[in-house]
DRENPAVO-578876 format. One record per residue (C-alpha): residue number from 1; x, y, z. Coordinates in steps of 0.5 Angstrom, whole numbers, plus 500, padded with zeros to 3 digits. Layout:
BEGIN
{i:NUM, x:X, y:Y, z:Z}
...
This chain:
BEGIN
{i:1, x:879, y:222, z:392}
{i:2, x:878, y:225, z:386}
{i:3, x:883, y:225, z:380}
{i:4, x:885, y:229, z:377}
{i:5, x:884, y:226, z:368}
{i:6, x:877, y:226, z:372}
{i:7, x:876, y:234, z:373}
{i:8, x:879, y:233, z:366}
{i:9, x:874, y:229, z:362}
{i:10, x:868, y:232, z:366}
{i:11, x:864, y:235, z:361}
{i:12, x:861, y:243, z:363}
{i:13, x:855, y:243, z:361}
{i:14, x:854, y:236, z:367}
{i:15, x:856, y:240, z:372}
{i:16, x:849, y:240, z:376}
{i:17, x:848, y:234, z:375}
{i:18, x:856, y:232, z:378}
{i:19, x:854, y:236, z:385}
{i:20, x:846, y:235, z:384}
{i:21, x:844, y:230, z:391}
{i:22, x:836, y:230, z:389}
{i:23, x:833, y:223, z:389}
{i:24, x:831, y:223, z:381}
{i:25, x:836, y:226, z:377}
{i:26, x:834, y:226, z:369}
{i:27, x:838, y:226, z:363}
{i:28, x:835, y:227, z:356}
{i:29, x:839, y:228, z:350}
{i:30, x:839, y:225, z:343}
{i:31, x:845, y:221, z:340}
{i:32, x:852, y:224, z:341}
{i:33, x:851, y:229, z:348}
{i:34, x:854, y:226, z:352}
{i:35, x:849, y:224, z:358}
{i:36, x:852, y:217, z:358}
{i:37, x:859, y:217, z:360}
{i:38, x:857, y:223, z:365}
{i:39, x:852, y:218, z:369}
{i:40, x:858, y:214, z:368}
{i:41, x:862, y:219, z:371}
{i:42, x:858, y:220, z:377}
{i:43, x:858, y:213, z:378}
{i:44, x:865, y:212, z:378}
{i:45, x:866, y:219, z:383}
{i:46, x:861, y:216, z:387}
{i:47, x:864, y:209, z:388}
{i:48, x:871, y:212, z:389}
{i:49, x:869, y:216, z:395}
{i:50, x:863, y:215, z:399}
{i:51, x:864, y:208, z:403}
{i:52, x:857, y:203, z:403}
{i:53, x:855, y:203, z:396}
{i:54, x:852, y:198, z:392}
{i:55, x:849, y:201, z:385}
{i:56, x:845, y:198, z:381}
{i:57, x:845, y:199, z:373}
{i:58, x:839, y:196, z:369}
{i:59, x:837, y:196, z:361}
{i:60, x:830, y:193, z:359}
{i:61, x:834, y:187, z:356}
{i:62, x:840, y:184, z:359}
{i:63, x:844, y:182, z:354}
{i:64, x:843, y:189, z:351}
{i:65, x:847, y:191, z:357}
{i:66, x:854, y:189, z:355}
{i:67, x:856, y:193, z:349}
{i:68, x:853, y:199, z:352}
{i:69, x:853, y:200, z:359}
{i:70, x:858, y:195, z:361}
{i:71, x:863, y:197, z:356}
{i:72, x:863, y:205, z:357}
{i:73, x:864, y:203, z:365}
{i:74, x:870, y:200, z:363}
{i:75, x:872, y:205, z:359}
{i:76, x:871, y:211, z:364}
{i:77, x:876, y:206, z:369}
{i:78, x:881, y:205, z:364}
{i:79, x:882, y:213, z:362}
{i:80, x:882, y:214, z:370}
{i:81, x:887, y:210, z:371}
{i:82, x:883, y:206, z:377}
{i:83, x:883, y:199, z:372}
{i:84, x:887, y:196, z:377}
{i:85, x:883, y:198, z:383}
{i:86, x:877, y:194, z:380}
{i:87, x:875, y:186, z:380}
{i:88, x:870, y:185, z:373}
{i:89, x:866, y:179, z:374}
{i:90, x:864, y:179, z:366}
{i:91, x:861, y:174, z:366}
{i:92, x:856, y:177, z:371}
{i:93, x:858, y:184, z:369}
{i:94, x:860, y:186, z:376}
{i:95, x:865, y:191, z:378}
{i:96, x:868, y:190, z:386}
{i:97, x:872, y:197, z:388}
{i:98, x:878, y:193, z:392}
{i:99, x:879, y:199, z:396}
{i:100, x:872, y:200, z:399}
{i:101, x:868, y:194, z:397}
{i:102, x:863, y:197, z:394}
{i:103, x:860, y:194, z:388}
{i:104, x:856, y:196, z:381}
{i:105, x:852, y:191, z:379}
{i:106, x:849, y:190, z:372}
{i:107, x:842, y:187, z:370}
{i:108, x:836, y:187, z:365}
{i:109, x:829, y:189, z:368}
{i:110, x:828, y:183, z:363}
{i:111, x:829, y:178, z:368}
{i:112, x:825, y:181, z:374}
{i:113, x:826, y:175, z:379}
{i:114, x:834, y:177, z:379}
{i:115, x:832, y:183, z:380}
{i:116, x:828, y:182, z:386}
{i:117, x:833, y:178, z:389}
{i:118, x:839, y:184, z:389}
{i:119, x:839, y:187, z:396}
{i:120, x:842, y:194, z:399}
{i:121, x:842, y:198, z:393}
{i:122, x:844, y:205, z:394}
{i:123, x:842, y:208, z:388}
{i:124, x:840, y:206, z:381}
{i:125, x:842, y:207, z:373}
{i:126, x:837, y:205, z:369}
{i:127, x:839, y:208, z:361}
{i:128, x:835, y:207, z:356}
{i:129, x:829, y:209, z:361}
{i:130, x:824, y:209, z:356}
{i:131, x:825, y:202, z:354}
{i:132, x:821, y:201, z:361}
{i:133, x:815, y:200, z:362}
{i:134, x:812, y:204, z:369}
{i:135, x:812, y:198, z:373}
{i:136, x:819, y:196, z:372}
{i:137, x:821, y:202, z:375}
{i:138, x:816, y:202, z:380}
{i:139, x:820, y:195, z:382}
{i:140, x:826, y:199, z:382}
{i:141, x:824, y:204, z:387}
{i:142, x:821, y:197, z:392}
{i:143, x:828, y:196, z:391}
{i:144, x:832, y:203, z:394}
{i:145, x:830, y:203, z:401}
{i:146, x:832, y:203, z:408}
{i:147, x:837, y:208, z:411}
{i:148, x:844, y:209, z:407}
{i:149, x:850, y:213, z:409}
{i:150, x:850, y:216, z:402}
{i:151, x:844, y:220, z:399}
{i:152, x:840, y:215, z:394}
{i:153, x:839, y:217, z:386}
{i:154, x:835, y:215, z:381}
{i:155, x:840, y:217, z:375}
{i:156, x:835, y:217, z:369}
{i:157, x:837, y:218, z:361}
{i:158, x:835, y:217, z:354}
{i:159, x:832, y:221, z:349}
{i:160, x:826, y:226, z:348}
{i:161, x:819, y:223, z:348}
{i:162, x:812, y:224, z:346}
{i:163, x:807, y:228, z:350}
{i:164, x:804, y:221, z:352}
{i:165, x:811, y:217, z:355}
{i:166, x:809, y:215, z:362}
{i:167, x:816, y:219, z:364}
{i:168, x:813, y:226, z:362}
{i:169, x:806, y:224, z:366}
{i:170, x:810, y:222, z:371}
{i:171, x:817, y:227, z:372}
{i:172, x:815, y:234, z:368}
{i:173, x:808, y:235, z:368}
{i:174, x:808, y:235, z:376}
{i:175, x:813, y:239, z:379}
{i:176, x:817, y:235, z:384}
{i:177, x:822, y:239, z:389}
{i:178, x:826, y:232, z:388}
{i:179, x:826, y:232, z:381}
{i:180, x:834, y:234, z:377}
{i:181, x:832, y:235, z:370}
{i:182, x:838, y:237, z:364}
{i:183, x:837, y:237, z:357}
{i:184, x:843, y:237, z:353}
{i:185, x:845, y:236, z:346}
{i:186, x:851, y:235, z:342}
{i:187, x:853, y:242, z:342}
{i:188, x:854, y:241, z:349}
{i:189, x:860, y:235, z:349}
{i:190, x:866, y:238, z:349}
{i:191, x:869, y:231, z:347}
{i:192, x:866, y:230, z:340}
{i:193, x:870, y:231, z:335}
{i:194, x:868, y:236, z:329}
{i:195, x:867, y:231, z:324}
{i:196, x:863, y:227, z:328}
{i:197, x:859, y:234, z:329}
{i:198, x:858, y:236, z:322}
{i:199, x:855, y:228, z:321}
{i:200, x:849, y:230, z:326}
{i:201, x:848, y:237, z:325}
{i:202, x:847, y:233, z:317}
{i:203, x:843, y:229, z:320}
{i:204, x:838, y:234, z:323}
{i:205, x:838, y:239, z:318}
């Protein structure tokens, strides 16, 4: 059920994370390299055309949610063309696909009983990862279980770390077979323009 405008707007260097189906997929770019609107992307993909989900989107803060996350998600449907598919509670920042019934949910890890109260996720966004403390995403995986008809992703993304970060400890020090790791910069977003490029090459000189 893939559209066209979203063969278009893939960015090529994402194209193993589009076809990766390991449970740990995880992004790491610094400003402008396009890891966000790809695991948005993914997502969109995801919910247009595997039945049975219920993905779960976190920040460590709620409110931090809704001029990032929420909002990116809106504009991925919206240049899709699927707007009209989707009913957007915004107050709650959810998104219910009509079509399929599947839903994308929207919460801060700042409010850990809500989270505990979310029921049958299928996979898990958590942008910004290294806001979390390792026990906040220690609760994330109590709640991704059970059997699912689609395979279950954590889809992580941030910026690089230091070598004490628990995120280094735990998915690049051990090599794991379920671990998808992709390193991008904004040399690998075909979608910025070029004065927005010589700004962050600017930056980093």
């Amino acid at each position: 059920m893939e559209s066209n405008s979203l063969r278009v707007r893939k960015n090529k260097s994402f194209t193993s994370f589009f076809k990766t189906q390991k449970r740990y997929a995880v992004l790491i770019g610094g400003a402008g390299s396009g890891k966000s609107l790809a695991a948005v992307q993914k997502i969109i993909a995801r919910i247009l055309s595997e039945p049975n989900h219920r993905i779960l989107c976190v920040r460590k803060v709620a409110r931090t949610l809704r001029t990032s996350v929420f909002q990116n998600i809106i504009d991925v449907i919206s240049a899709m063309g699927f707007y009209d598919e989707f009913e957007i509670n915004v107050s709650e920042m959810r998104f219910h696909h009509t079509p399929t019934g599947n839903e994308i949910l929207l919460a801060g890890m700042d409010d850990a009983e809500k989270i505990k109260s979310i029921a049958g996720i299928t996979s898990v966004w958590c942008e910004e990862v290294t806001e979390l403390l390792e026990s906040d995403f220690n609760q994330l995986e109590l709640r991704v279980r059970g059997e699912t008809t689609n395979y279950k992703q954590f889809v992580l993304t941030f910026n690089p770390i230091d070598e004490d970060h628990w995120l280094k400890k735990r998915f690049f020090d051990v090599k794991d077979e379920q671990v998808f790791a992709l390193k991008t910069t904004f040399l690998d977003n075909v979608f910025l323009d070029e004065d927005y490029k010589k700004h962050l090459q600017e930056r980093v000189r």
